[in-house]
C-alpha positions as CSV (number, residue, x, y, z in Angstrom):
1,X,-60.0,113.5,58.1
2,X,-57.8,113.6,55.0
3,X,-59.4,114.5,51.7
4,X,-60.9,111.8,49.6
5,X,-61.7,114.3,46.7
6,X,-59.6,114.1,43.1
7,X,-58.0,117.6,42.4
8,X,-57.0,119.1,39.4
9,X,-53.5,120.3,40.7
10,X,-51.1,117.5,41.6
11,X,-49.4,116.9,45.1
12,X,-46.0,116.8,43.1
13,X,-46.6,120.6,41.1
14,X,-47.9,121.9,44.3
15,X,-44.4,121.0,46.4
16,X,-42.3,122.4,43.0
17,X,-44.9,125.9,42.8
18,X,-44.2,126.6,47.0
19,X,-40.4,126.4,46.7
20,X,-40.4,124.7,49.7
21,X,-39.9,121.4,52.1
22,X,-42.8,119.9,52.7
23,X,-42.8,117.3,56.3
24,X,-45.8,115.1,57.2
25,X,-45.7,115.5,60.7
26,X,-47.9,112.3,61.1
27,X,-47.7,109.0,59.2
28,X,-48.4,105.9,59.8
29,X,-47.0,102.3,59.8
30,X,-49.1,99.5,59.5
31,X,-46.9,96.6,61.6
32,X,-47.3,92.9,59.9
33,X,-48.9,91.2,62.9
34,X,-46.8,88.0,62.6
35,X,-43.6,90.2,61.9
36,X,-44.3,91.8,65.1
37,X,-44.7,88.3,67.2
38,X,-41.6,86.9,65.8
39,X,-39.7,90.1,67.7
40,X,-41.6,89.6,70.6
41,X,-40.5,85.7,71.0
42,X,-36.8,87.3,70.4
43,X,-37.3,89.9,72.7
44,X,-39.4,87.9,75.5
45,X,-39.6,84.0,74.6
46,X,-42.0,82.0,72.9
47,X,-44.2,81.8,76.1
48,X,-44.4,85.8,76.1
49,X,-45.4,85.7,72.4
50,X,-47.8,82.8,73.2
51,X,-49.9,84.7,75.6
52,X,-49.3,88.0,73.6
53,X,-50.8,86.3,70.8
54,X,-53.9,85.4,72.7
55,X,-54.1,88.3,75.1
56,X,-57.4,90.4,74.8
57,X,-57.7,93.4,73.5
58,X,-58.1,96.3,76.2
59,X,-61.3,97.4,74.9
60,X,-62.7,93.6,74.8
61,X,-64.6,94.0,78.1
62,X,-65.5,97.3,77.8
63,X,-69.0,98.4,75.6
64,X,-67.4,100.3,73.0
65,X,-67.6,99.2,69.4
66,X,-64.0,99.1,67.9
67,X,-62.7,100.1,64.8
68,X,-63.3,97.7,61.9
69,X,-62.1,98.1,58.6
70,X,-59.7,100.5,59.4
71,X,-57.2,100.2,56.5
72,X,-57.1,101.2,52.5
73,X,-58.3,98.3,50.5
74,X,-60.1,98.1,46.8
75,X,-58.5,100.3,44.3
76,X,-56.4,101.7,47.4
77,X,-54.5,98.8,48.3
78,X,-51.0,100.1,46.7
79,X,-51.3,102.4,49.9
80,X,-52.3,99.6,51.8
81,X,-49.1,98.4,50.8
82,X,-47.0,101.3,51.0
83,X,-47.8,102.2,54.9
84,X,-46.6,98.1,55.3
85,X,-43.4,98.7,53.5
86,X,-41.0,101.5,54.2
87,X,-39.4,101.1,51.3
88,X,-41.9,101.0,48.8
89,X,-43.5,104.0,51.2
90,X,-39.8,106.2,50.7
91,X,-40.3,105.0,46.7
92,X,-43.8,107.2,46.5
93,X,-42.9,110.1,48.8
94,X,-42.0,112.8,46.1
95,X,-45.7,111.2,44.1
96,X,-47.4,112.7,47.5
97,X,-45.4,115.7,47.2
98,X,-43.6,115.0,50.8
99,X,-40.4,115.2,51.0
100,X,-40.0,113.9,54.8
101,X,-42.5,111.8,56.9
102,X,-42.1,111.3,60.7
103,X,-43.9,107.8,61.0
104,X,-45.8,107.0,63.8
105,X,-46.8,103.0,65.0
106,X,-50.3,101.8,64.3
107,X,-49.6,98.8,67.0
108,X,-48.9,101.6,69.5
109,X,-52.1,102.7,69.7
110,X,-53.8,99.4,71.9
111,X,-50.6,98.3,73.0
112,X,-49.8,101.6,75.4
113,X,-53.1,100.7,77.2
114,X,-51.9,96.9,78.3
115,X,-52.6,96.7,82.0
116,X,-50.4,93.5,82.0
117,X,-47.1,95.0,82.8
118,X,-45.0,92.3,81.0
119,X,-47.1,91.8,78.3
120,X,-46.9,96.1,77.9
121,X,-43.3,96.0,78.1
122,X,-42.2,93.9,76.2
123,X,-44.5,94.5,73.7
124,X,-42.9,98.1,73.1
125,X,-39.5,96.7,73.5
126,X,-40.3,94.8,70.4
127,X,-42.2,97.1,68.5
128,X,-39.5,99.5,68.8
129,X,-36.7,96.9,67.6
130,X,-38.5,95.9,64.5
131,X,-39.3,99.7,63.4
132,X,-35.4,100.3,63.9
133,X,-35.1,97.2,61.6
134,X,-37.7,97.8,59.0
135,X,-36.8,101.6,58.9
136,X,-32.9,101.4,59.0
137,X,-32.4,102.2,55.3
138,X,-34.9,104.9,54.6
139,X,-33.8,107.3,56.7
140,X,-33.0,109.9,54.7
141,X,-36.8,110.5,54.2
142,X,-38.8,108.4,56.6
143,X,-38.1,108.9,60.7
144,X,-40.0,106.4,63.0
145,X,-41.3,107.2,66.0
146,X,-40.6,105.0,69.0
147,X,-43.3,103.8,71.3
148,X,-42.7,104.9,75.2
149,X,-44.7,103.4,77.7
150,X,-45.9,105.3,80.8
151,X,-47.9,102.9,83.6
152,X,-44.6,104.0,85.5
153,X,-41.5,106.5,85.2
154,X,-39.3,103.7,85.9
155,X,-41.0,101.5,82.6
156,X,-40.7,104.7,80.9
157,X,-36.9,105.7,81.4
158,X,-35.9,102.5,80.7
159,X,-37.9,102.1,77.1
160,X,-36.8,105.5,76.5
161,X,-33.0,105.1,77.1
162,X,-33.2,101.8,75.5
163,X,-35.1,103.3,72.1
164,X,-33.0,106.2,71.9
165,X,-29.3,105.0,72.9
166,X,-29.4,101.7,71.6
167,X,-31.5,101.5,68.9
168,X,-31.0,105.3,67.2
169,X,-34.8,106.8,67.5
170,X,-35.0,110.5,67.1
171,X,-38.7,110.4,67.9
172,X,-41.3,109.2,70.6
173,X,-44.5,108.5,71.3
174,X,-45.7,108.4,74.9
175,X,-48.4,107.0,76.5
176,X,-50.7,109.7,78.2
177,X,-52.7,108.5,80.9
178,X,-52.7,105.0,82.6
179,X,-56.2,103.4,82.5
180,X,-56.6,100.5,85.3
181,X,-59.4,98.9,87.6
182,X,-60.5,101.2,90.6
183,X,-58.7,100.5,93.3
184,X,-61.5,99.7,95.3
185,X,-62.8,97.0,92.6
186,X,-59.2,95.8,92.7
187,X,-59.0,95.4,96.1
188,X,-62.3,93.9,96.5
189,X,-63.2,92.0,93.3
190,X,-60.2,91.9,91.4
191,X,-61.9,89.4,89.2
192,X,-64.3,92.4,87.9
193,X,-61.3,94.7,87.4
194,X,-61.5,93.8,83.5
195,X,-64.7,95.4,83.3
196,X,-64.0,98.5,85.0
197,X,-61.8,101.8,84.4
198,X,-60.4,104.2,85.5
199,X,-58.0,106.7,83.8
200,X,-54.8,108.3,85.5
201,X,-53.0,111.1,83.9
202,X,-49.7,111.1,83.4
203,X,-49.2,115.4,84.6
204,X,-51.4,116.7,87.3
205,X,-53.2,114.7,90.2
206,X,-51.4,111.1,88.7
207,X,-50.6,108.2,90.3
208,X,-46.4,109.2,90.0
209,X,-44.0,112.0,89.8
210,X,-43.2,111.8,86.2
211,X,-40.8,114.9,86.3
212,X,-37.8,112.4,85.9
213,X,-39.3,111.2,82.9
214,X,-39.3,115.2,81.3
215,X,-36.4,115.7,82.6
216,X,-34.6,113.0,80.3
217,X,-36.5,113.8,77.5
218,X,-34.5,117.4,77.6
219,X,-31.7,115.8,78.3
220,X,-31.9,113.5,75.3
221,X,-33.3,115.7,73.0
222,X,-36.6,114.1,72.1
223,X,-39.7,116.4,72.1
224,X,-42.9,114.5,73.7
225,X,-45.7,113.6,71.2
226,X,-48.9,111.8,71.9
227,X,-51.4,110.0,69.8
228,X,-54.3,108.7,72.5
229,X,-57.9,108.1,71.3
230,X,-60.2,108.5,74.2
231,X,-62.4,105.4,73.3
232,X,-62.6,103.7,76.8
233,X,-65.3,102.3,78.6
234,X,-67.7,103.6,80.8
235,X,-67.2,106.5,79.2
236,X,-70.1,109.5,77.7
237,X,-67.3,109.3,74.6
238,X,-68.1,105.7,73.9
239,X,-71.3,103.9,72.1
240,X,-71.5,100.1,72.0
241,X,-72.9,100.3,68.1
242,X,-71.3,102.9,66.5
243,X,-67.7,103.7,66.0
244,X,-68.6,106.5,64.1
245,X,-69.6,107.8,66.8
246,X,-66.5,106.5,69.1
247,X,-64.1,108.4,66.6
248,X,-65.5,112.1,66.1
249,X,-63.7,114.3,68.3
250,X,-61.4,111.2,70.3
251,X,-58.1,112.2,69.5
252,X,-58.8,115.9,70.3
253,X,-60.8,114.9,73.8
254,X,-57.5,113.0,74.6
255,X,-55.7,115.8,73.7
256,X,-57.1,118.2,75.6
257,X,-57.3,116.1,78.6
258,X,-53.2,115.8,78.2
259,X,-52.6,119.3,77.4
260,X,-54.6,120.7,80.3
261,X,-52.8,118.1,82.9
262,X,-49.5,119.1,81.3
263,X,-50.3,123.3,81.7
264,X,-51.9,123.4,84.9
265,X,-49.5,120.9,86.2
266,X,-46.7,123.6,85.6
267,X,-44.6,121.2,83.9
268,X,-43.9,123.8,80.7
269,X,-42.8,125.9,83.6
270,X,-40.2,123.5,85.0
271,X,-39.2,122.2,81.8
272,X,-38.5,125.0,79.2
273,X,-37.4,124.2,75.8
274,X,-39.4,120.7,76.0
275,X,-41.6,120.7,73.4
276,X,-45.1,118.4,73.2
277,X,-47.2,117.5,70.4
278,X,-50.7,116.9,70.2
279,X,-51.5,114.8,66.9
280,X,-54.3,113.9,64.9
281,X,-56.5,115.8,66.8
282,X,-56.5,119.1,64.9
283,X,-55.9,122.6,66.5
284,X,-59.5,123.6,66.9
285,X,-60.0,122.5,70.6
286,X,-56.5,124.0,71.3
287,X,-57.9,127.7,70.4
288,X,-60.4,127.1,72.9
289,X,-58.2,125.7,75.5
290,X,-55.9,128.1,74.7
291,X,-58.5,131.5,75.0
292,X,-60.6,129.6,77.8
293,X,-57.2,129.5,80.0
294,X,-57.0,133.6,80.3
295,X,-60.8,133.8,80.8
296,X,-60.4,131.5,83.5
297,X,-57.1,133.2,84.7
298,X,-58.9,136.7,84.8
299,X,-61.5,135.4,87.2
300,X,-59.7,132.5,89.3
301,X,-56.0,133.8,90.1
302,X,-55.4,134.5,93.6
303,X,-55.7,137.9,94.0
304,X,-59.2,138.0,91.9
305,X,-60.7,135.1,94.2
306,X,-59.5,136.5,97.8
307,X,-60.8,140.4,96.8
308,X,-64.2,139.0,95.0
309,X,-64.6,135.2,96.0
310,X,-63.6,134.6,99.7
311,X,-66.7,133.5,101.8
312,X,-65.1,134.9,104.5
313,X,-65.8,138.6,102.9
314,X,-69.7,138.2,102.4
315,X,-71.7,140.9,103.3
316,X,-74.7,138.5,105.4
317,X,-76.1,141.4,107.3
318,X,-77.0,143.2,103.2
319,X,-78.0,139.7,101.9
320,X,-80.5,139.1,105.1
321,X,-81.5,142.9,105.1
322,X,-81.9,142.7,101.3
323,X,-84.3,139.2,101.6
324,X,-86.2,140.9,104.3
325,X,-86.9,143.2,101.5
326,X,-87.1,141.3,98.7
327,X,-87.9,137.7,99.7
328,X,-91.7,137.9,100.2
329,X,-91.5,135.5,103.0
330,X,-90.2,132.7,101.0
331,X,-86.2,133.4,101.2
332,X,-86.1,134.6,104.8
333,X,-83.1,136.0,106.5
334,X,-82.5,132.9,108.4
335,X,-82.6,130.7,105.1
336,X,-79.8,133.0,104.1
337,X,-77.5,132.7,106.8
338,X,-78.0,129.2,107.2
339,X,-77.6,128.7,103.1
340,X,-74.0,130.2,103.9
341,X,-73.3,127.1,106.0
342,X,-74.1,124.5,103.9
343,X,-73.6,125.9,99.9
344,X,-70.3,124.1,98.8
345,X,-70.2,126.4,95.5
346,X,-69.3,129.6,97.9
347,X,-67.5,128.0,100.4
348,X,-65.0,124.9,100.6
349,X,-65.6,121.3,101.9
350,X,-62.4,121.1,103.4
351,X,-59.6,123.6,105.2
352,X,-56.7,122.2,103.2
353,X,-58.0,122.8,100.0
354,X,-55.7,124.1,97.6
355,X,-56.8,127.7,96.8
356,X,-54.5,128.6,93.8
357,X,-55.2,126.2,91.2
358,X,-52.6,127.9,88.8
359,X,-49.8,127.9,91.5
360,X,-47.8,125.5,89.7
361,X,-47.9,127.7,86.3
362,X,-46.7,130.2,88.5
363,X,-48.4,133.2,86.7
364,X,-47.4,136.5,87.4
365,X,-49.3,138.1,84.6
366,X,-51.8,137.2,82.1
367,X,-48.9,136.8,79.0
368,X,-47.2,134.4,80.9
369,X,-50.0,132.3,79.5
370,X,-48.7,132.4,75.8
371,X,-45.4,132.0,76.6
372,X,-46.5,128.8,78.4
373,X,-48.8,127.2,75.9
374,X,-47.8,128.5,72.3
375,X,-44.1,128.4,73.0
376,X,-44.0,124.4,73.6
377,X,-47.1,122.9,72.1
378,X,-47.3,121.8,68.5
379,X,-50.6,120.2,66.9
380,X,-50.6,117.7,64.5
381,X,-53.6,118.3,62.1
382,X,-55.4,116.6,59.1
383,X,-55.3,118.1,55.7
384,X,-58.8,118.4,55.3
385,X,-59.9,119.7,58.5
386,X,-61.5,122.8,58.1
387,X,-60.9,124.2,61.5
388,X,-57.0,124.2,61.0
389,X,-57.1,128.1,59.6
390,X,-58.5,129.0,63.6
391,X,-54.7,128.1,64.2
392,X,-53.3,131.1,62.4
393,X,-56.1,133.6,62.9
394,X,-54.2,136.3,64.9
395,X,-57.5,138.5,65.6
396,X,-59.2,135.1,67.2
397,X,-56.3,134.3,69.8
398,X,-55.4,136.3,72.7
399,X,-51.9,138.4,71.8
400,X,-52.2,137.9,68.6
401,X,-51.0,134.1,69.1
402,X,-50.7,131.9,65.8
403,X,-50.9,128.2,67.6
404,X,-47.8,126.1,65.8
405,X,-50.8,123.7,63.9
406,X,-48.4,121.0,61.3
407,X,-49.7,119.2,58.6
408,X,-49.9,115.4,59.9
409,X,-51.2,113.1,56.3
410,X,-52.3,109.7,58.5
411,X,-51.0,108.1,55.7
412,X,-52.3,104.2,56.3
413,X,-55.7,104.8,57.9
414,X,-59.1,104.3,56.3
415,X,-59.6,108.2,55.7
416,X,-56.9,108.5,53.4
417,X,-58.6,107.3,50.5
418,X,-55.2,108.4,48.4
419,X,-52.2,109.7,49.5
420,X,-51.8,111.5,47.1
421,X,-54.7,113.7,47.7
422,X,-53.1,115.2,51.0
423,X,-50.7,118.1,50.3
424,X,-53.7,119.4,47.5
425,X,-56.3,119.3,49.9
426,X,-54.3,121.2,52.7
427,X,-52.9,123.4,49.8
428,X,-56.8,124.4,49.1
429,X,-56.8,126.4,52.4
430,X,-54.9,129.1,50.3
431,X,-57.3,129.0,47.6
432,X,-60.5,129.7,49.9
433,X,-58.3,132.5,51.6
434,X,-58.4,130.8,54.9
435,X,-54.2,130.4,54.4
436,X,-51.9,132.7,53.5
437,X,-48.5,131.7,51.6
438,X,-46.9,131.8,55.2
439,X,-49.2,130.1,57.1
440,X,-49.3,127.5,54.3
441,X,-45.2,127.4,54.8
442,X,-45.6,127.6,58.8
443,X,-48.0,124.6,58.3
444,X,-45.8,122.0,55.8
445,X,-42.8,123.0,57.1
446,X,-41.7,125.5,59.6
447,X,-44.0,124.2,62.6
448,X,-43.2,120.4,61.9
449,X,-39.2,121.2,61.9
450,X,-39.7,123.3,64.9
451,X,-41.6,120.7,67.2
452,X,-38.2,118.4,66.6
453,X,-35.6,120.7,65.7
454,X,-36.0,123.4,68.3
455,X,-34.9,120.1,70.8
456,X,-32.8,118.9,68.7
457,X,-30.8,121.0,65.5
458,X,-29.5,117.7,64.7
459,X,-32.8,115.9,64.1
460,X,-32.8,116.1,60.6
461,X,-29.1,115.6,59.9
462,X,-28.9,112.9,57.6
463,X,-32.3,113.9,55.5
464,X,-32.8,115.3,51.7
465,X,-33.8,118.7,53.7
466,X,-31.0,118.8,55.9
467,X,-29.9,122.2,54.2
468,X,-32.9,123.4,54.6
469,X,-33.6,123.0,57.8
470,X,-30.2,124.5,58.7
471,X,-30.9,127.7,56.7
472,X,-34.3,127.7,58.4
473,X,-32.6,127.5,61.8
474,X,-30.2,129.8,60.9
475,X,-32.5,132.5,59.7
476,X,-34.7,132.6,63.0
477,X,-31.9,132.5,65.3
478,X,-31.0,135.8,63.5
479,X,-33.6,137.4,63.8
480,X,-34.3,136.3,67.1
């Protein structure tokens, strides 16, 4: 939540007292609705924009209360105006004291959920031609983000190519998870399938391979960021009355869900060097995810579970003789063999079940686990959010790990109540000694030019901190 308190130091003098860059890692573009059907009917015909127009929203049938009044009005509707207007948005950059946004779409955020395929892709296809458009002459200080859908690899590879080769995005958003109808509702009542949901990842257990779809993202050079709420229906993170309620904690439980179906899935094994980004969320369910995965290691590798957890290996003559002893008649010996049988928790329900649940990681030891996780994940974070300092504590995170937690404004949502209220409110982490100078730098700067530039040195070629990134670059190569 970005801070909605005045401060007494300016976002302006704070960027000329740190000496260096700052880059909002997470902005956002409010699309003109209108604007946005006009490329649609280019893109698809007037009959595609006629049913896009009227199409439902994907939370319409689902009891979850949406977001309403989502965007700056009153005295705050120059910033209302500035997320609608990349020019005007480039104009009051330095009065934020940013010197680079990455801009992310607001339109994205339904749109990747679309089960209509047609309606889905070409909906991105023309979201992603007017941000090249509307963006084409600000690019020295504003880079949007391109939206990548991913019911499919095949819709994904081809948005992807198309967004990066033909119209020049450096960035990209992908859809995380595939929410559709049971199949079994589908099959059987596909009239109800608007009502019901389930959600697919996109890594582990999913419906596809979506290796292919890594695989180019190395091979363009676009890292893989994600921005999906888990407001859904059916849902224990969904209320009918209170969006409140909807909001707390969404990004992050989508997050999480993404991050752990990305690890466990082995694909930052297989795919070195791509990076993945985690925004809006914050960093304080990471340091859990990220400790909770060696406490889990410890007791569930493969060699732990045969020598401590295999039913095979249970003593049943002790536990009888010891019931005999201690069971007073109640918990006979016979009620202990038979439990054996028939107590899923100690044994398995089927002979093919897959024993080594971290095979894919392939762990040898427990630091693998850092190189895996803090090496290619990147989360985007608030200014305000007072668990972004967990990020950096060295004493909380196993091996001393400092998570790569970036400064992301969400310029052009309701909590920004001013803009320029975001760099001072992250800068007060220094003040209360919960930052240092360094993890303040790491934060504005280093870790957001890392999650793009690390894939791609050339990223932010062309931008007023092209120098220095390249002296950035330059000095950690050395001492690497």
């Amino acid at each position: 939540m970005a801070e909605t308190k005045s401060t007494s130091t300016t976002a302006s003098e704070i960027r000329a007292k740190v000496g260096h860059p700052i880059v909002d890692g997470d902005a956002h573009v409010l699309e003109s609705a209108l604007t946005l059907l006009d490329y649609i009917k280019q893109v698809g015909g007037p009959g595609i924009a006629r049913r896009y127009e009227t199409m439902d929203s994907p939370w319409k049938y689902h009891d979850v209360k949406s977001i309403f009044w989502g965007m700056p009005s009153g005295p705050n509707s120059l910033d209302r105006a500035t997320a609608m207007l990349p020019k005007l948005f480039r104009e009051r950059l330095d009065e934020g004291g940013i010197d680079v946004s990455v801009v992310y779409s607001t339109a994205i955020l339904p749109l990747m959920h679309v089960r209509d395929d047609e309606l889905r892709q070409v909906g991105h296809r023309a979201l992603n031609t007017m941000l090249a458009d509307i963006f084409s002459e600000v690019g020295d200080r504003l880079i949007p983000s391109a939206g990548i859908p991913m019911f499919s690899p095949d819709e994904a590879l081809t948005e992807l190519d198309y967004a990066i080769n033909e119209l020049g995005f450096k960035a990209a958003t992908f859809g995380t998870e595939v929410r559709l109808a049971p199949p079994e509702i589908e099959a059987n009542a596909p009239e109800l399938g608007k009502y019901t949901e389930r959600v697919y990842p996109v890594a582990l257990d999913a419906l596809y391979d979506y290796d292919p779809v890594w695989q180019r993202c190395l091979d363009l050079n676009i890292p893989v960021a994600c921005h999906t709420a888990a407001r859904a229906g059916g849902s224990r993170h969904s209320s009918p009355t209170n969006f409140v309620f909807n909001h707390l904690g969404g990004f992050s439980t989508s997050g999480d869900y993404f991050c752990r179906n990305i690890f466990l899935d082995g694909v930052t094994r297989r795919f070195p060097g791509l990076n993945f980004a985690f925004l809006e969320g914050g960093v304080g369910w990471a340091a859990q995810l990220y400790n909770d995965l060696f406490e889990h290691w410890e007791k569930r590798n493969l060699d732990f579970m045969k020598k401590n957890l295999d039913p095979a290996k249970l003593d049943l003559d002790l536990l009888s003789e010891l019931a005999e002893k201690y069971g007073g008649g109640i918990i006979t010996p016979d009620a202990i063999r038979e439990d054996m049988k028939i107590n899923t928790m100690g044994g398995f329900t089927a002979d093919d079940i897959e024993i080594d649940e971290f095979k894919r990681c392939q762990i040898k030891e427990k630091k693998d686990i850092y190189g895996l996780f803090v090496e290619p994940f990147y989360f985007g974070c608030e200014a305000d959010d007072a668990m972004n300092a967990v990020a950096f504590n060295s004493n909380l995170n196993h091996y001393g790990a400092k998570l790569k937690a970036f400064f992301g404004s969400d310029i052009g949502h309701w909590d920004v109540e001013d803009m320029t209220h975001c760099v001072p409110s992250a800068y007060k982490n220094i003040e209360k000694g919960l930052f240092s100078e360094q993890d303040f730098q790491d934060f504005m700067f280093t870790n957001p030019v890392a999650f793009f530039a690390r894939q791609n040195p050339e990223f932010f070629t062309g931008t007023v901190i092209e120098n220095d990134v390249r002296k950035l670059l330059d000095t950690q190569s050395e001492a690497a």
